[in-house]
ChimeraX commands (.cxc) that place a marker at each C-alpha (Angstrom):
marker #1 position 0.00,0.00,0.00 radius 0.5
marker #1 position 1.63,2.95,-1.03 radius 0.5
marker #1 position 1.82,6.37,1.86 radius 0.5
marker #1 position -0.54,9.17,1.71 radius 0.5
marker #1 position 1.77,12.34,0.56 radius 0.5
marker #1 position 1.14,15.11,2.78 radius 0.5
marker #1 position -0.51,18.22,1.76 radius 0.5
marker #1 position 1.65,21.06,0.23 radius 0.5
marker #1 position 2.68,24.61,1.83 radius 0.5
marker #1 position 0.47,26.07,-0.24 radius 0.5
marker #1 position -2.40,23.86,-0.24 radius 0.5
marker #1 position -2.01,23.56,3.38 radius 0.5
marker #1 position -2.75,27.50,3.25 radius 0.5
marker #1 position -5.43,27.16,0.52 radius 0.5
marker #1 position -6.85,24.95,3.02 radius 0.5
marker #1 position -6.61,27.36,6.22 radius 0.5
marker #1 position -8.41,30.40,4.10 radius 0.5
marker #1 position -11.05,28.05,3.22 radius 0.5
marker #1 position -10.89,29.23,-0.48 radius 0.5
marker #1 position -14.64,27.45,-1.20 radius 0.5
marker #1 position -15.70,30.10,1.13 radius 0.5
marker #1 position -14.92,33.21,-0.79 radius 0.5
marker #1 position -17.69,33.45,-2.57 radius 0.5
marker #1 position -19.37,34.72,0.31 radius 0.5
marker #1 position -17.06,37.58,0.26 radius 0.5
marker #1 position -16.86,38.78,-3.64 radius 0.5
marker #1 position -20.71,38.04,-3.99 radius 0.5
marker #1 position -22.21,41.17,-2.11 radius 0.5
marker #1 position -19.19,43.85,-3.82 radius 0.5
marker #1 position -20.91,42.96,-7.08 radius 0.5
marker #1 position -24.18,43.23,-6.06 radius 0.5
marker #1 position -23.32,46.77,-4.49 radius 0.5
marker #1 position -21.23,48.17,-6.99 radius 0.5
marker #1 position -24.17,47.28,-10.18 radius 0.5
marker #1 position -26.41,49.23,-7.97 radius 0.5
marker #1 position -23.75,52.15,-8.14 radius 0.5
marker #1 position -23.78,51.29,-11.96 radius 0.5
marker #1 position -27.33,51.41,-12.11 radius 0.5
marker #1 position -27.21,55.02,-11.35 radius 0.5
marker #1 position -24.22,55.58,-14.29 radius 0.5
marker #1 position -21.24,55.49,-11.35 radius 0.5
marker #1 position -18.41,53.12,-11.44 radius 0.5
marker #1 position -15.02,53.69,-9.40 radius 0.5
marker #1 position -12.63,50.69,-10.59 radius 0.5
marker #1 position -10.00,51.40,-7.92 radius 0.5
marker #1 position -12.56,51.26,-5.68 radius 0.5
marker #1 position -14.05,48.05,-6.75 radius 0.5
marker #1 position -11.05,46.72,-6.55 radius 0.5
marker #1 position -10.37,47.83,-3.34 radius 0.5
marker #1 position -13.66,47.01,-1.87 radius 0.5
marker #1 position -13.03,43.45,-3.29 radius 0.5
marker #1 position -9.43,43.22,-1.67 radius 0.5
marker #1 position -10.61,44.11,1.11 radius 0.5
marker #1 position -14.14,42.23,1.22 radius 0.5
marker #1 position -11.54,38.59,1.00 radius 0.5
marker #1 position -8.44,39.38,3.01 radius 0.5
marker #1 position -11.66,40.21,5.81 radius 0.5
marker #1 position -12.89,36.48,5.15 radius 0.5
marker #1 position -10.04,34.86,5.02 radius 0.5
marker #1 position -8.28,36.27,8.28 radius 0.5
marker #1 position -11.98,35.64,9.80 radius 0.5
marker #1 position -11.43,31.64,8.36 radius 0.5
marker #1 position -7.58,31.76,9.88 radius 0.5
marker #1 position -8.71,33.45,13.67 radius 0.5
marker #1 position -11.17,30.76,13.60 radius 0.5
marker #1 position -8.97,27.96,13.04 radius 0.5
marker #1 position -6.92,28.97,15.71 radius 0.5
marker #1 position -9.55,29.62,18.02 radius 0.5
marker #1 position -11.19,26.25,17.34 radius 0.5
marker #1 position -8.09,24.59,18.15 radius 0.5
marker #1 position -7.20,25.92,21.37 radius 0.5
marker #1 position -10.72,25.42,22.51 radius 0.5
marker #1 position -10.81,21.81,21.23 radius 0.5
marker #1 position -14.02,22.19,19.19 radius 0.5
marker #1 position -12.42,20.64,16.36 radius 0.5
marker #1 position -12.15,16.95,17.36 radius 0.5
marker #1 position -11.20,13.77,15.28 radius 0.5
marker #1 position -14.55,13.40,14.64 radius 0.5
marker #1 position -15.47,16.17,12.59 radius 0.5
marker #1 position -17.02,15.48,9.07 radius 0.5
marker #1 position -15.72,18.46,7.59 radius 0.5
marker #1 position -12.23,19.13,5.96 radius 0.5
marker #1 position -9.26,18.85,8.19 radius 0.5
marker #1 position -8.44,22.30,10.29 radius 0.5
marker #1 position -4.58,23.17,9.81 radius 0.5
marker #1 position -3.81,24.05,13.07 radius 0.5
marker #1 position -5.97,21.17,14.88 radius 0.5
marker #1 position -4.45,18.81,12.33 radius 0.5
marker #1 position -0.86,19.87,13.40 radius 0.5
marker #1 position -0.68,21.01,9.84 radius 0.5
marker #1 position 0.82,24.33,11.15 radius 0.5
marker #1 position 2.07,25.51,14.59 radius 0.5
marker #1 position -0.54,28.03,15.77 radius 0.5
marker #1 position 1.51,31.01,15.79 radius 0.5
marker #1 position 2.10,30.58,12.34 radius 0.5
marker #1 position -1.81,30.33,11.65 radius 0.5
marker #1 position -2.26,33.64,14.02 radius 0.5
marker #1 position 0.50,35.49,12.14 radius 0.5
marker #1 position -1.40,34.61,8.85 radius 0.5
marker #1 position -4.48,36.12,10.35 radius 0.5
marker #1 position -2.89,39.22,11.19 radius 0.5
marker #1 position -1.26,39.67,7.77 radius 0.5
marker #1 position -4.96,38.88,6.43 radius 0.5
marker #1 position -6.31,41.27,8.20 radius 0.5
marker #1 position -3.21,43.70,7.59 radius 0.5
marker #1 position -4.12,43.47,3.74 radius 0.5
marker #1 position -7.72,44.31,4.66 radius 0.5
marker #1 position -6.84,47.44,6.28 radius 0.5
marker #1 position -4.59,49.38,3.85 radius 0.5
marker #1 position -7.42,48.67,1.25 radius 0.5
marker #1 position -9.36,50.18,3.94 radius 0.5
marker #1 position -7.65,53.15,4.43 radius 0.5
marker #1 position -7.47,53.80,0.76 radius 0.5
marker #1 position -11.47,53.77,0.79 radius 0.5
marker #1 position -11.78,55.77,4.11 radius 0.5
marker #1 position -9.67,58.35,2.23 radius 0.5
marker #1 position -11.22,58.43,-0.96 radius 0.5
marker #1 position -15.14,57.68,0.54 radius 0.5
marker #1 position -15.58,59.01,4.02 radius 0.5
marker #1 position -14.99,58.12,7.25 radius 0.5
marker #1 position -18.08,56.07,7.75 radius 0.5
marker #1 position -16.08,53.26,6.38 radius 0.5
marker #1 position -13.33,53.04,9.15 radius 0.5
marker #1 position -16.27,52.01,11.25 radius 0.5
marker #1 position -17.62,49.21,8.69 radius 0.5
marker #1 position -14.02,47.80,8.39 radius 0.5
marker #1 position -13.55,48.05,12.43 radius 0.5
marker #1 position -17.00,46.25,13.23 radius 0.5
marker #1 position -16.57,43.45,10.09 radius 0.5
marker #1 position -13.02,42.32,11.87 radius 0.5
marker #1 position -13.91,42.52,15.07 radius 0.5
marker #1 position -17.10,40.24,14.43 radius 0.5
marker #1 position -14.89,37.87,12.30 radius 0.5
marker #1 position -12.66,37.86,15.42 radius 0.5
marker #1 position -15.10,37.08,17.95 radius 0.5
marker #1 position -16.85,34.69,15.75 radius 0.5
marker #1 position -15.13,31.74,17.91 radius 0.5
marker #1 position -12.57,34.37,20.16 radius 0.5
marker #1 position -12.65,36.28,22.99 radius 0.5
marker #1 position -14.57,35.43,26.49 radius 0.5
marker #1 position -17.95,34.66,24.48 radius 0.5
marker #1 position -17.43,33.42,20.72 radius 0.5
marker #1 position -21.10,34.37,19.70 radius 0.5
marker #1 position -20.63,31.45,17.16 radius 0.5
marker #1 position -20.92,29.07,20.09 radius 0.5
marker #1 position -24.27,30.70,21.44 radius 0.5
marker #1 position -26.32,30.77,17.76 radius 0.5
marker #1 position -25.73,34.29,16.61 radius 0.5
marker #1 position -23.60,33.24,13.55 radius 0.5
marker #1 position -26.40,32.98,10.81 radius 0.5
marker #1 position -27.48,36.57,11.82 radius 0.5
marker #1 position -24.16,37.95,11.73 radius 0.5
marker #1 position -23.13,36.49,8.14 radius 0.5
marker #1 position -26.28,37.89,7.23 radius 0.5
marker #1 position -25.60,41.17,8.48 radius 0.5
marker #1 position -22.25,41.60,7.30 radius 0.5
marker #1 position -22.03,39.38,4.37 radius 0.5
marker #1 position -25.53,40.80,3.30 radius 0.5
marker #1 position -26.23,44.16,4.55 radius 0.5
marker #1 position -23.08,45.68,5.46 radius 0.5
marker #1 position -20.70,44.51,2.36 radius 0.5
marker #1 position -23.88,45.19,0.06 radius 0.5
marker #1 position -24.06,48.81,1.03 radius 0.5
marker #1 position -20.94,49.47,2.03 radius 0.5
marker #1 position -20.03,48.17,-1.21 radius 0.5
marker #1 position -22.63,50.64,-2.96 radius 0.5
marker #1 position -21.74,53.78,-0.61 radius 0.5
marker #1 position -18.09,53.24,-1.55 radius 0.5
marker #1 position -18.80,54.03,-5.18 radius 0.5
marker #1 position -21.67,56.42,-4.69 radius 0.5
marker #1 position -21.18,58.26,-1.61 radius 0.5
marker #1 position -24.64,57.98,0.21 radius 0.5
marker #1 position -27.71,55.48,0.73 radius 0.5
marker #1 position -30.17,54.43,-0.94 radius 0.5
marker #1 position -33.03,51.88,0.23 radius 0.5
marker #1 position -32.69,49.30,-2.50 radius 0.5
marker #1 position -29.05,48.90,-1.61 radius 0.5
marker #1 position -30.84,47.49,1.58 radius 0.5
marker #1 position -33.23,45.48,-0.17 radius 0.5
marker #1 position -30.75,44.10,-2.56 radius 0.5
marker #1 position -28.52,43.27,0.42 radius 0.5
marker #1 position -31.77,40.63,1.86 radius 0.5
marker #1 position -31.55,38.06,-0.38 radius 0.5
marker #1 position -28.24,38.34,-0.72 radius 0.5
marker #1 position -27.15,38.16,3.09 radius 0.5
marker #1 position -30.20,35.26,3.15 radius 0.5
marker #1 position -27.47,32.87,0.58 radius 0.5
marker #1 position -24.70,33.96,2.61 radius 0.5
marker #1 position -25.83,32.64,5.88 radius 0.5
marker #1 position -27.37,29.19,4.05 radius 0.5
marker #1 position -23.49,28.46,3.63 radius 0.5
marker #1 position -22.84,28.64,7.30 radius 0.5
marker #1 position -26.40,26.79,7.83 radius 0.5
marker #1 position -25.01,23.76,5.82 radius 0.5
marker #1 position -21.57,23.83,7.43 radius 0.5
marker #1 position -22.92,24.20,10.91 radius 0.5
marker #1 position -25.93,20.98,10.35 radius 0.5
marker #1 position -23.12,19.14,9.00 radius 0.5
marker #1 position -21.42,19.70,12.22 radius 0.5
marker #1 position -24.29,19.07,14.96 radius 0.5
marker #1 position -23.16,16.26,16.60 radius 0.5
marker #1 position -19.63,17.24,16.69 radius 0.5
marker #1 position -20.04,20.22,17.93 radius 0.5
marker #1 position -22.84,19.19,20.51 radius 0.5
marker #1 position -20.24,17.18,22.02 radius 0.5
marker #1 position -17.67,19.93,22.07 radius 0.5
marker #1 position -19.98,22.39,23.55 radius 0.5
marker #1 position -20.80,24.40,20.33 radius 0.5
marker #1 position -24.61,25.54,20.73 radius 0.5
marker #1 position -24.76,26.71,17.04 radius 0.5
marker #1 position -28.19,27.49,16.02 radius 0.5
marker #1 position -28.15,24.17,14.38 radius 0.5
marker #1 position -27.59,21.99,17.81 radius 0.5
marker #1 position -30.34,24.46,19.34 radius 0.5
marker #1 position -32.78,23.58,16.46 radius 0.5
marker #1 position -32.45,20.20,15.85 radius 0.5
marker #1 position -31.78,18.71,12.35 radius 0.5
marker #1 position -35.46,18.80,11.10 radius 0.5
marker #1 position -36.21,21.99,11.84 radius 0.5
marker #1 position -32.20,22.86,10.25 radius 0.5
marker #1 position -33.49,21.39,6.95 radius 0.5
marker #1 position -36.63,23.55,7.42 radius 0.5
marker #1 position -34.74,26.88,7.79 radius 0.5
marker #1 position -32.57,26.34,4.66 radius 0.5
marker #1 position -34.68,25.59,2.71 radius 0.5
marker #1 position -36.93,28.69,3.63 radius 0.5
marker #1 position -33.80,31.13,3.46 radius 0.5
marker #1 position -32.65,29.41,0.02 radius 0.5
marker #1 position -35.74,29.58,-1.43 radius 0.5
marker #1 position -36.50,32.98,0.31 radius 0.5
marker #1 position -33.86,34.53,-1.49 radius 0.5
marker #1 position -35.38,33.91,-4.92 radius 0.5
marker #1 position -38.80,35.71,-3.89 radius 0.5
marker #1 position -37.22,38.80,-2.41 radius 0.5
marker #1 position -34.79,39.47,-5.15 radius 0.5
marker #1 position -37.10,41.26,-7.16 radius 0.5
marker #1 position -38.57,43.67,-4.42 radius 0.5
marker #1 position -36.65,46.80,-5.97 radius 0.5
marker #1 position -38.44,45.86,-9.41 radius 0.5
marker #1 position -42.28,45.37,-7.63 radius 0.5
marker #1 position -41.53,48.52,-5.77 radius 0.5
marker #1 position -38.90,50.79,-6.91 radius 0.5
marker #1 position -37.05,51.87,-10.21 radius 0.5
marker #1 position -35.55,48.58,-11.58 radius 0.5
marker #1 position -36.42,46.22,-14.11 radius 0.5
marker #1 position -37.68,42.51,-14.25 radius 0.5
marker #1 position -34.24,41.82,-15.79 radius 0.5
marker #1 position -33.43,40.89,-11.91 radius 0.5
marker #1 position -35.64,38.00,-12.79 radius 0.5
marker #1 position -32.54,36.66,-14.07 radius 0.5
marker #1 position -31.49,35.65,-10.84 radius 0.5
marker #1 position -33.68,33.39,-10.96 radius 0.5
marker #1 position -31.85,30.73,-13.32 radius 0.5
marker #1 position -30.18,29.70,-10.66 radius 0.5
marker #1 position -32.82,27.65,-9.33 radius 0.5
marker #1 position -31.60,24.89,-10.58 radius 0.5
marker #1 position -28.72,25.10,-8.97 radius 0.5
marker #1 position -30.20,25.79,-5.56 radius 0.5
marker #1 position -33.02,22.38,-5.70 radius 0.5
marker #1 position -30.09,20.16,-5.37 radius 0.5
marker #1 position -28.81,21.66,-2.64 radius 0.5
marker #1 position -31.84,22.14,-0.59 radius 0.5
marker #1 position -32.47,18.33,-1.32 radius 0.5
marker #1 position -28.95,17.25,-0.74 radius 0.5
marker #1 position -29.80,18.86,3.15 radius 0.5
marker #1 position -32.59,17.61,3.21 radius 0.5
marker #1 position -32.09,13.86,2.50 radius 0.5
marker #1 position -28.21,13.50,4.04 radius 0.5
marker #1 position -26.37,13.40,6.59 radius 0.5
marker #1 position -23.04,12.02,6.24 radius 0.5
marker #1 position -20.06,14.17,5.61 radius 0.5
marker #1 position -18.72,13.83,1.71 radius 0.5
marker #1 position -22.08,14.84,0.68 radius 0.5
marker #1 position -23.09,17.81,2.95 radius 0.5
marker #1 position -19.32,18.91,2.14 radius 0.5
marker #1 position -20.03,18.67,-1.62 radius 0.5
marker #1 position -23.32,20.80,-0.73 radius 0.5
marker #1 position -21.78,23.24,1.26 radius 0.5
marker #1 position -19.28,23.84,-1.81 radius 0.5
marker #1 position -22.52,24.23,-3.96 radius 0.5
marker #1 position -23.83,26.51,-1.80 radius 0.5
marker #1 position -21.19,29.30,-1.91 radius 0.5
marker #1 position -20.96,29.20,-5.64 radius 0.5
marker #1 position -24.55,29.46,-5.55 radius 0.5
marker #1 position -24.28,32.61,-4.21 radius 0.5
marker #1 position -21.68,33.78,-6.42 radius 0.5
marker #1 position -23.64,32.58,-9.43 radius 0.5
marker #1 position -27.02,34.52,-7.92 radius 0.5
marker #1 position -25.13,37.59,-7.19 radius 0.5
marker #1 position -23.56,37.80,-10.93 radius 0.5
marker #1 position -27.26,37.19,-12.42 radius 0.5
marker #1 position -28.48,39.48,-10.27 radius 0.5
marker #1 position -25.81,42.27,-10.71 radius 0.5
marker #1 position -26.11,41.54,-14.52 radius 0.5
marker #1 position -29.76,42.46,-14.12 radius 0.5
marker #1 position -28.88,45.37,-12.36 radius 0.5
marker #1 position -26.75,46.82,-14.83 radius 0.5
marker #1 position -29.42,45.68,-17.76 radius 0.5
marker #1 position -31.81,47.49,-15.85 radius 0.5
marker #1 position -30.27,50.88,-16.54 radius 0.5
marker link #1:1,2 radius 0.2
marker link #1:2,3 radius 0.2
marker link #1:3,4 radius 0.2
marker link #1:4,5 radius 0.2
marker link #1:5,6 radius 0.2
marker link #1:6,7 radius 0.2
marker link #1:7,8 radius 0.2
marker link #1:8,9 radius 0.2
marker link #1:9,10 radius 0.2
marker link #1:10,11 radius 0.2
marker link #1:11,12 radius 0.2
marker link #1:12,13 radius 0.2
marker link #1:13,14 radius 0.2
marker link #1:14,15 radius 0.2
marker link #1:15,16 radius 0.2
marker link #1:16,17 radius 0.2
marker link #1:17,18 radius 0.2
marker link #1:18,19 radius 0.2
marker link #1:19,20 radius 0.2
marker link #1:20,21 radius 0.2
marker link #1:21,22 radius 0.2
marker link #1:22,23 radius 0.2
marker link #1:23,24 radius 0.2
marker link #1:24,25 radius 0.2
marker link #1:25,26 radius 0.2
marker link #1:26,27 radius 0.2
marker link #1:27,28 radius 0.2
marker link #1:28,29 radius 0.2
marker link #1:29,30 radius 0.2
marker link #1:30,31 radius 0.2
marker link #1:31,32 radius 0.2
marker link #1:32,33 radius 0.2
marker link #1:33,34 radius 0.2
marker link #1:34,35 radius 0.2
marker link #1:35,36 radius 0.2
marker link #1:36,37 radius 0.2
marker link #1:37,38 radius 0.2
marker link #1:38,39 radius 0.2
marker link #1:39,40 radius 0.2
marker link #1:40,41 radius 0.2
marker link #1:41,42 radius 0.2
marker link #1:42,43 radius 0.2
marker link #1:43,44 radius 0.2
marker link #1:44,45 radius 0.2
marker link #1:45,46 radius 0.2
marker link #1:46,47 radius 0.2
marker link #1:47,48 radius 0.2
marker link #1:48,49 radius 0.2
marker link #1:49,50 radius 0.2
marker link #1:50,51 radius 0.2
marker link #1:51,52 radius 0.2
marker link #1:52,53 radius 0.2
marker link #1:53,54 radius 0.2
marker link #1:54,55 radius 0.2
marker link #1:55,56 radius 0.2
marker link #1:56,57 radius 0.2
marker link #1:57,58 radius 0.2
marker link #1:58,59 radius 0.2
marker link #1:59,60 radius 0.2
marker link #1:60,61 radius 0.2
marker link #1:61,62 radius 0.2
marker link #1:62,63 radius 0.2
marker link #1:63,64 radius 0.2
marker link #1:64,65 radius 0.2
marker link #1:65,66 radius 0.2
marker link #1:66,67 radius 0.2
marker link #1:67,68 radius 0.2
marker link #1:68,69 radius 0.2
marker link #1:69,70 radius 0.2
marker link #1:70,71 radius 0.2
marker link #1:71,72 radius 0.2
marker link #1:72,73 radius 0.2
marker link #1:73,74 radius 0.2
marker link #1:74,75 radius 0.2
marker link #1:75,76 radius 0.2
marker link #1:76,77 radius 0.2
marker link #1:77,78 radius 0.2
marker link #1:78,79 radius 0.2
marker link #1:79,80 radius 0.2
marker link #1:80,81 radius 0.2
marker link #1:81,82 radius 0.2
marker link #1:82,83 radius 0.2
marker link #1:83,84 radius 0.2
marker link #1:84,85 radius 0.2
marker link #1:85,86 radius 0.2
marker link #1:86,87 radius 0.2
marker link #1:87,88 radius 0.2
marker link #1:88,89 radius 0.2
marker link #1:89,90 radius 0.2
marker link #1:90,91 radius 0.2
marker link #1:91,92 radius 0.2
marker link #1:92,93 radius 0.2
marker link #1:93,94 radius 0.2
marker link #1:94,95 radius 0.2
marker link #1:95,96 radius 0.2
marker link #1:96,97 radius 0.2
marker link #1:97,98 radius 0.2
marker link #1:98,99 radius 0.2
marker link #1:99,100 radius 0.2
marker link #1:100,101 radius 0.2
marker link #1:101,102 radius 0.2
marker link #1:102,103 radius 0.2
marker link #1:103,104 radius 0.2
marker link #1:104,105 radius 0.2
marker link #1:105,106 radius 0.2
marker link #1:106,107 radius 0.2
marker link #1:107,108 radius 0.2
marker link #1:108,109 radius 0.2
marker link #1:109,110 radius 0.2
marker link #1:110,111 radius 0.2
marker link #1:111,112 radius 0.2
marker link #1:112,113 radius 0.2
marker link #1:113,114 radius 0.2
marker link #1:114,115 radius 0.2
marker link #1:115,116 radius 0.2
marker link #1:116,117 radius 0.2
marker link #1:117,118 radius 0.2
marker link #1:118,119 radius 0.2
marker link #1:119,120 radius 0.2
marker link #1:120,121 radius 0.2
marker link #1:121,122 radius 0.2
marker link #1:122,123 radius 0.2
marker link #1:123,124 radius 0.2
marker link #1:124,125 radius 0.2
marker link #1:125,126 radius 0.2
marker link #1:126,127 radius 0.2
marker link #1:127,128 radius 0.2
marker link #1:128,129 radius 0.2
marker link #1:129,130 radius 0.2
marker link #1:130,131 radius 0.2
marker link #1:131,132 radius 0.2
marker link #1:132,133 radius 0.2
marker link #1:133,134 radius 0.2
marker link #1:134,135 radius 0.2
marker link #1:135,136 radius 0.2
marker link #1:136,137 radius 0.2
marker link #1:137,138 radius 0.2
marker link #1:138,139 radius 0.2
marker link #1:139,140 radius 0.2
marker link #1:140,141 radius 0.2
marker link #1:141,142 radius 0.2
marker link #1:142,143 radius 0.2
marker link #1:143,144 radius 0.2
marker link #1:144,145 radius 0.2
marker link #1:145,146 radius 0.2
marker link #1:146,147 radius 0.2
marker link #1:147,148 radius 0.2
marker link #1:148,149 radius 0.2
marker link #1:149,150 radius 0.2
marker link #1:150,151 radius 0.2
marker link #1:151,152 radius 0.2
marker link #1:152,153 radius 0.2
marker link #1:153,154 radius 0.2
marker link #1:154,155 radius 0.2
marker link #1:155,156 radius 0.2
marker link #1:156,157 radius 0.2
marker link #1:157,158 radius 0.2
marker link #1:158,159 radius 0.2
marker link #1:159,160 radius 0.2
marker link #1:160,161 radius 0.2
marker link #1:161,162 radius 0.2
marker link #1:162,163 radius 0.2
marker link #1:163,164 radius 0.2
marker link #1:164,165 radius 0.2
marker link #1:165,166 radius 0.2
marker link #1:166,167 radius 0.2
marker link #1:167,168 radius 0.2
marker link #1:168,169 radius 0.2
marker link #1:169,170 radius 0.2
marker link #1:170,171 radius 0.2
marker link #1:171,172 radius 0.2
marker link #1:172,173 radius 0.2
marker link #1:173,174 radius 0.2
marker link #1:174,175 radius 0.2
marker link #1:175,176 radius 0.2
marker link #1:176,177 radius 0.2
marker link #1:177,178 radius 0.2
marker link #1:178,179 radius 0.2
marker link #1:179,180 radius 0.2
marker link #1:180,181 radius 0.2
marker link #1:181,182 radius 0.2
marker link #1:182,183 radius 0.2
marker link #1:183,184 radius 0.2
marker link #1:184,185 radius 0.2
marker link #1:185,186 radius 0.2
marker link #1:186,187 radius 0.2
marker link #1:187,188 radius 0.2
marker link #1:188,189 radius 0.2
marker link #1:189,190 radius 0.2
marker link #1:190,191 radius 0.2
marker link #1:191,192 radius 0.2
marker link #1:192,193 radius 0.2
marker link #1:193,194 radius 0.2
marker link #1:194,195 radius 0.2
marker link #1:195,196 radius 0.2
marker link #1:196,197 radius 0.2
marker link #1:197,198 radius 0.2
marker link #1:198,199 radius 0.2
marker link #1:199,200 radius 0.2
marker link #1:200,201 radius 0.2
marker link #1:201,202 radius 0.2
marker link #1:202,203 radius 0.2
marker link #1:203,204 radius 0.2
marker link #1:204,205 radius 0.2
marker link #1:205,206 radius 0.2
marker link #1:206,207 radius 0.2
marker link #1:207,208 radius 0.2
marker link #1:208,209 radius 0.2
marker link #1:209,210 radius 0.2
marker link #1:210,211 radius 0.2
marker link #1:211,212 radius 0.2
marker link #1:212,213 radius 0.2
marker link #1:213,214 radius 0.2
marker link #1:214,215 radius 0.2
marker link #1:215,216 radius 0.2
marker link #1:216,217 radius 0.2
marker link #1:217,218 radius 0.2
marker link #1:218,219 radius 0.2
marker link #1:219,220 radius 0.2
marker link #1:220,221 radius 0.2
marker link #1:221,222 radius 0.2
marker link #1:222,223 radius 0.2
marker link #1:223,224 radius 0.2
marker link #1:224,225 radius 0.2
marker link #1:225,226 radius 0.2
marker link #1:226,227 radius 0.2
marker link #1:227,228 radius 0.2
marker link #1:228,229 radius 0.2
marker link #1:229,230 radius 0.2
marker link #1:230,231 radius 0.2
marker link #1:231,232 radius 0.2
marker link #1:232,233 radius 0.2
marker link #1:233,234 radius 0.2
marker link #1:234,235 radius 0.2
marker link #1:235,236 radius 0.2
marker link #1:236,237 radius 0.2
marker link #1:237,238 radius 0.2
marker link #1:238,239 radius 0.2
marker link #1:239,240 radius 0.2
marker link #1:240,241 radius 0.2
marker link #1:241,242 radius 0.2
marker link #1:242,243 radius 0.2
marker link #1:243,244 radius 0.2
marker link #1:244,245 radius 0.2
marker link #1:245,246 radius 0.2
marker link #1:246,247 radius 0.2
marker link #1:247,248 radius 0.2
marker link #1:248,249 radius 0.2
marker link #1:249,250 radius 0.2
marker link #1:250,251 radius 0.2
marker link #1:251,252 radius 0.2
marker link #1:252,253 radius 0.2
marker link #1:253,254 radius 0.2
marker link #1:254,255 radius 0.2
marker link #1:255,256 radius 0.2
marker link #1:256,257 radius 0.2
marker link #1:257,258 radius 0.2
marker link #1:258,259 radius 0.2
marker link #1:259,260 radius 0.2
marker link #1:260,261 radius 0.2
marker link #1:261,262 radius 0.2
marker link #1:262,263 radius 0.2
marker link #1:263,264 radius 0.2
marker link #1:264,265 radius 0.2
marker link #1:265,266 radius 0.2
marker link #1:266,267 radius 0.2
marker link #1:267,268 radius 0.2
marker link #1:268,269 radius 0.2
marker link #1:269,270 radius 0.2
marker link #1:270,271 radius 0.2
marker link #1:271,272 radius 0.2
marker link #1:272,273 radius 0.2
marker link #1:273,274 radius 0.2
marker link #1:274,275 radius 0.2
marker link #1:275,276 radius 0.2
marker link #1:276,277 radius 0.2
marker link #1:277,278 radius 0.2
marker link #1:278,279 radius 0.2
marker link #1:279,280 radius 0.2
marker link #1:280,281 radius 0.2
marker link #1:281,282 radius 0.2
marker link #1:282,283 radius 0.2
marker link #1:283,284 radius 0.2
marker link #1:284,285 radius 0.2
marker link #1:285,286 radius 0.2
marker link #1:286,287 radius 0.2
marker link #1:287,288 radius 0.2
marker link #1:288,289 radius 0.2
marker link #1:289,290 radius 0.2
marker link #1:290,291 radius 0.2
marker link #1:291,292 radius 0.2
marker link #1:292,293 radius 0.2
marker link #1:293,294 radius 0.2
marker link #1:294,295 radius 0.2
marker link #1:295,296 radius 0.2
marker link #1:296,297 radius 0.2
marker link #1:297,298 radius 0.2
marker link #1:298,299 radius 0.2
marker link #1:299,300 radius 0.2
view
């Protein structure tokens, strides 16, 4: 029988940033900046910054919680999901807490470019979105133990990178940035639903009371379903209502994308397949997002 190689450096790291979870991040910059080109405004440098900073945020928030995993011991043996680097032993912690400091590092010059060139408002977005991807699963009372993580990727993964994302190219509100930021915030958090009901009996054991272990399974498969599927009837709220066009219908070809998933949830339980779903469920997202942006910008 011939050895298992060990991972590379760099897939080792590819591993730690959780690159299937990036989506997430790049999904709600595109919604907000079609919005902004909606109205005829479109600021590449700070697209590009926005986007920068949007992944380095995600991926030092997928590095902190490694390493806060680890020296909690929530990531046992047991664990269905892909191996954690610094639970693994695939990297001494210090190294994974150095990485998350860099990450974040990246995420702040970007930041400081769009405080300058934006307003001031944004220092405060940038300060709350690390400091919630921090205390995710740090600090005295990781709110990602107690439930609170669906309605925080919602909030900043859906509201707060959605408008932020729009303000930083326009320079004030408007409400269908908020509207647009619903559904969108709704897919974001049905990734961490998936990861977290793939997880419930691990993390019952470990002491994780993620809103999945306080639900149940059952009532899990209810609530992604509704959020997935919710998505899809709320995207086209700023056509029903406000200035845009049905061409945000075009979201909407993603549904066959999102029926697999939902079922996948709904019908499984063992790891390889909820993995492959939670995979599915980020580039649903990202495939949602780029219909719906692409409406947006047909729309004008």
């Amino acid at each position: 029988m011939e050895p298992v190689s060990a991972p590379s450096g760099v897939r080792i790291w590819f591993m730690a940033a959780r690159i299937r979870t990036l989506p997430a991040a790049v999904a709600p910059v595109l919604v907000g900046t079609a919005l902004a080109g909606f109205l005829h405004v479109f600021h590449p440098l700070r697209f590009i910054a926005a986007l920068i900073g949007a992944i380095f945020i995600q991926v030092g928030t997928n590095l902190s919680n490694d390493y806060s995993d680890a020296r909690r011991g929530a990531d046992a043996e047991d664990r269905l999901g892909p191996v954690r680097v610094t639970a693994g032993g695939l990297v001494p912690p210090q190294q994974v807490l150095v990485a998350t400091y860099v990450s974040f590092g990246v995420a702040v010059l970007a930041g400081i470019y769009l405080v300058a060139v934006a307003g001031w408002q944004l220092l405060l977005v940038g300060a709350a979105s690390i400091l919630a991807g921090v205390l995710y699963t740090g600090g005295p009372r990781p709110y990602g133990y107690e439930g609170l993580g669906e309605a925080f990727v919602f909030l900043f993964f859906g509201i707060v990178a959605v408008v932020g994302s729009f303000f930083v190219q326009v320079g004030h509100l408007r409400w269908e940035a908020f509207a647009l930021a619903v559904p969108v915030g709704l897919l974001a958090a049905a990734i961490l639903v998936v990861n977290n009901f793939r997880d419930v009996d691990s993390d019952r054991r470990a002491g994780k009371r993620t809103l999945a272990v306080r639900l149940g399974r059952e009532r899990t498969r209810a609530m992604f379903a509704t959020i997935v599927y919710g998505a899809y009837v709320l995207a086209p709220v700023t056509w029903l209502f406000g200035p845009l066009k049905a061409w945000l219908l075009l979201s909407w070809l993603t549904l066959p994308l999102a029926a697999p998933v939902v079922r996948t949830v709904r019908n499984r339980i063992d790891g390889p397949s909820l993995n492959g779903a939670l995979a599915r469920s980020g580039m649903l997202q990202l495939a949602f997002c780029a219909l719906l942006s692409a409406g947006l910008l047909l729309s004008r």
